[in-house]
N, C-alpha and C positions, 0 to 999 in steps of 0.2 A: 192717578192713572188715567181719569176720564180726560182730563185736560192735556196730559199727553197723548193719547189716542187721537183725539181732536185735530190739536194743534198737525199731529202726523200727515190726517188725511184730508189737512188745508195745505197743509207747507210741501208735501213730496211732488203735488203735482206742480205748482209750481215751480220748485226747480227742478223738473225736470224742463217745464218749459224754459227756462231762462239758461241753461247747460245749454238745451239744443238750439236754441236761439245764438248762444255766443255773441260777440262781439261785445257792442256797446252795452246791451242790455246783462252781459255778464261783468262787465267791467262795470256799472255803477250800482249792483248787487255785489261782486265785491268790495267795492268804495262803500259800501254803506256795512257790510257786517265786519270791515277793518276798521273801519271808524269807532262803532259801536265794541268792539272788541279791545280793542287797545285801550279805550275810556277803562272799559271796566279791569284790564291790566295795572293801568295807575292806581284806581282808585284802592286795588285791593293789595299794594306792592309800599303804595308809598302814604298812605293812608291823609293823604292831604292833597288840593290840588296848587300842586307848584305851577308858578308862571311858565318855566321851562318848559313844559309840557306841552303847552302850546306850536313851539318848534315840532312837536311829534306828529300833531294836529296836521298840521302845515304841508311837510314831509310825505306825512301819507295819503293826501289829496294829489299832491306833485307826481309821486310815486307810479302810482295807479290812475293817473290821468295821462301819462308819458309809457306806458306799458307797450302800445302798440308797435312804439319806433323806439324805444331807448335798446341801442345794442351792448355789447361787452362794455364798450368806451364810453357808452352815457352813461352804465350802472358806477363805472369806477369816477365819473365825475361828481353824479350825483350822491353818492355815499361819501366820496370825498368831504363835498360842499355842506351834506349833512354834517358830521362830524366837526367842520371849521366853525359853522355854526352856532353849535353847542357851545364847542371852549370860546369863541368870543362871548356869546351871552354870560358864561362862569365870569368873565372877567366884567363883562360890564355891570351884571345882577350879583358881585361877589358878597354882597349882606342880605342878598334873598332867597339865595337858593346855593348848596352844594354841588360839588364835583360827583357826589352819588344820585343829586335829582338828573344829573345831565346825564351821567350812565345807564337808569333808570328810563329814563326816554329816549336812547338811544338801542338799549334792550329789547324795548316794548314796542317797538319798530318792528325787528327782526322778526322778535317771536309771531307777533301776528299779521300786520301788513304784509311784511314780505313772505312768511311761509304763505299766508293765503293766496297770493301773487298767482304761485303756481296752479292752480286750480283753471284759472282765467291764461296764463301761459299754456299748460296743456292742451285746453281745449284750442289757444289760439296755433298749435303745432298742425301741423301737414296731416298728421293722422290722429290729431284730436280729438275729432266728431267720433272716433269708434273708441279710444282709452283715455278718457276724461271718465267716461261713467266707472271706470275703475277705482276712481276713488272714493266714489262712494260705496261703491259693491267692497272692497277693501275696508272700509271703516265703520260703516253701518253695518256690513255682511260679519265679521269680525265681534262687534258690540254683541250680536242678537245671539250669536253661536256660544261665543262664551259665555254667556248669561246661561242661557238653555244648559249648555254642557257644565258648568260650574253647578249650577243647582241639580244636575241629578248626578253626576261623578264625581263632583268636586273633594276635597279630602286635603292636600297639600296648601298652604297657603304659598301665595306668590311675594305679596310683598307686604305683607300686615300694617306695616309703619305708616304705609302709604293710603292701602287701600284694602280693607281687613277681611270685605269680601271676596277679591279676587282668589282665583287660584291655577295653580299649575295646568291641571285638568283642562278648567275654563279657558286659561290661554290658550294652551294646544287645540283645542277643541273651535276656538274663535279664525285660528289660522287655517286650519282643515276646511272647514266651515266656509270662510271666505276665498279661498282657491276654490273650492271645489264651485262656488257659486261665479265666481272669474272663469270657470272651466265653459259652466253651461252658457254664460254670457256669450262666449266665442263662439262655443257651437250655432246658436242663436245665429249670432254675426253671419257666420257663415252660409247661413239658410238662406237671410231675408236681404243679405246686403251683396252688393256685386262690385268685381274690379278690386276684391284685398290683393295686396302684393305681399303676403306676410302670411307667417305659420300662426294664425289665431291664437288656436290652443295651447301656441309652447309662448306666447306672447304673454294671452290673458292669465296661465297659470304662472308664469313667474313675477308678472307686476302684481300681481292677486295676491302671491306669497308675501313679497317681498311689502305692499304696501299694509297688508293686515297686521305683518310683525309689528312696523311702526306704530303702526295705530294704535297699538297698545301700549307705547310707549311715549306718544302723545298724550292719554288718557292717563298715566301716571306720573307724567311731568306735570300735568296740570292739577293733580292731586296733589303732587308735591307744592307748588305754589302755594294751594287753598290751606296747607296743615302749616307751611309756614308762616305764613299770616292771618291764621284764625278766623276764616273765613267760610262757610259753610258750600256758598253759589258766590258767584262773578259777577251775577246781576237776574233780573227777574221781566229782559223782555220777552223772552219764548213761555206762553204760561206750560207750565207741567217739564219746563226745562232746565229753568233757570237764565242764565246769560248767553250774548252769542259764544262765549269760550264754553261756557256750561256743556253749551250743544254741539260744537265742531272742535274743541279741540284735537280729537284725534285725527279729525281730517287735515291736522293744521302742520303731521308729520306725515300724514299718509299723501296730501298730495308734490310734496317734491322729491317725495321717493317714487311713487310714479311717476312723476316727469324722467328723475335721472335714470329707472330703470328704462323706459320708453326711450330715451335719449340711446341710450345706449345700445340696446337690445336694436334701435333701427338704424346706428351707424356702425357698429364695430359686430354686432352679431351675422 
């Protein structure tokens, strides 16, 4: 608990500098905890390291080095040229590695480079400098509420298989918890920031809803991973964390449901 504490109140200020900073200095903290995350994807998915994997390597340096200017038409080229990739390496590497090491590192792409993407997208959106921090008020706001509200209501289990202390209670309780803390957020906004063109509080309470749901269900996709491969943590560079998945997975559903809520909410609402 000491070393998570610690680590907390070395690493929060931090990124928050590096969110409000944005740009480059967010895009090569993303590039480095996609990098570091996907590693520990393979290693704990496919429990060897296949040559193919390097193609994954590769990809997610491209990826999120091309972030600022790839549009619609460079993701579908680029995802394309990923994939041609892959099956030519099966054919040329067909005695060193399987059709599942290529789907494996085409997988382990999505799950973390690219949800992560979003994070570094959002914030690089028109109104990202105010609903970027949603995702973390969303996934961290979310984590702490449930926790708190699971240990003193809790009673129902949520999903035992997966995750034997969650529960019902705790969910609800994580969701309430993180709107209502997306609620104050805007209020806030409202106070100290000037020139919104937007209903804050009907913004920040529906991205706040909508991204804490997910986050819980980042949190127990990533439990599910860990039970299928008999693996405890992901990795052990965050001390009192475990790996970078250990520590953001939920932020790894929560931030492209912010973006697509924010997407949305500021073109069609």
């Amino acid at each position: 608990m000491t070393k998570r504490i610690i680590t907390s109140v070395i690493g929060v200020p931090i990124l928050i500098i590096v969110v409000y900073l944005g740009g480059l200095v967010l895009q090569a903290a993303t590039l480095t905890f996609a990098l570091f995350g996907i590693r520990e994807f393979y290693a704990a998915v496919s429990k060897k390291s296949a040559s193919v994997h390097m193609i994954g390597y590769v990809f997610t340096v491209a990826y999120v080095a091309s972030l600022p200017w790839l549009g619609t038409d460079g993701i579908l080229i680029f995802f394309t040229a990923f994939i041609l990739a892959l099956l030519i390496s099966v054919v040329i590497n067909h005695e060193k590695f399987t059709i599942t090491d290529a789907a494996i590192t085409f997988f382990g792409f999505f799950y973390v480079p690219f949800l992560m993407s979003f994070v570094y997208m959002t914030r690089a959106h028109k109104t990202g400098v105010y609903f970027a921090w949603l995702i973390f008020i969303s996934a961290w706001g979310s984590d702490t509420f449930a926790y708190f509200t699971g240990k003193a209501l809790g009673k129902h289990k949520l999903c035992p298989n997966l995750s034997p202390k969650k529960t019902v209670e705790g969910s609800l309780g994580g969701v309430i918890g993180a709107t209502a803390m997306s609620v104050i957020y805007a209020l806030l906004a409202n106070k100290f920031a000037l020139n919104l063109e937007v209903n804050m509080v009907f913004f920040c309470a529906t991205i706040g809803f909508f991204g804490s749901m997910f986050s819980q269900f980042g949190d127990l996709a990533a439990s599910a991973i860990k039970r299928q491969t008999g693996i405890k943590d992901f990795g052990y560079i965050i001390p009192g964390h475990g790996g970078a998945l250990d520590r953001f997975d939920s932020m790894l559903f929560t931030a492209p449901s912010v973006f697509i809520v924010m997407y949305v909410l500021i073109n069609y609402v």
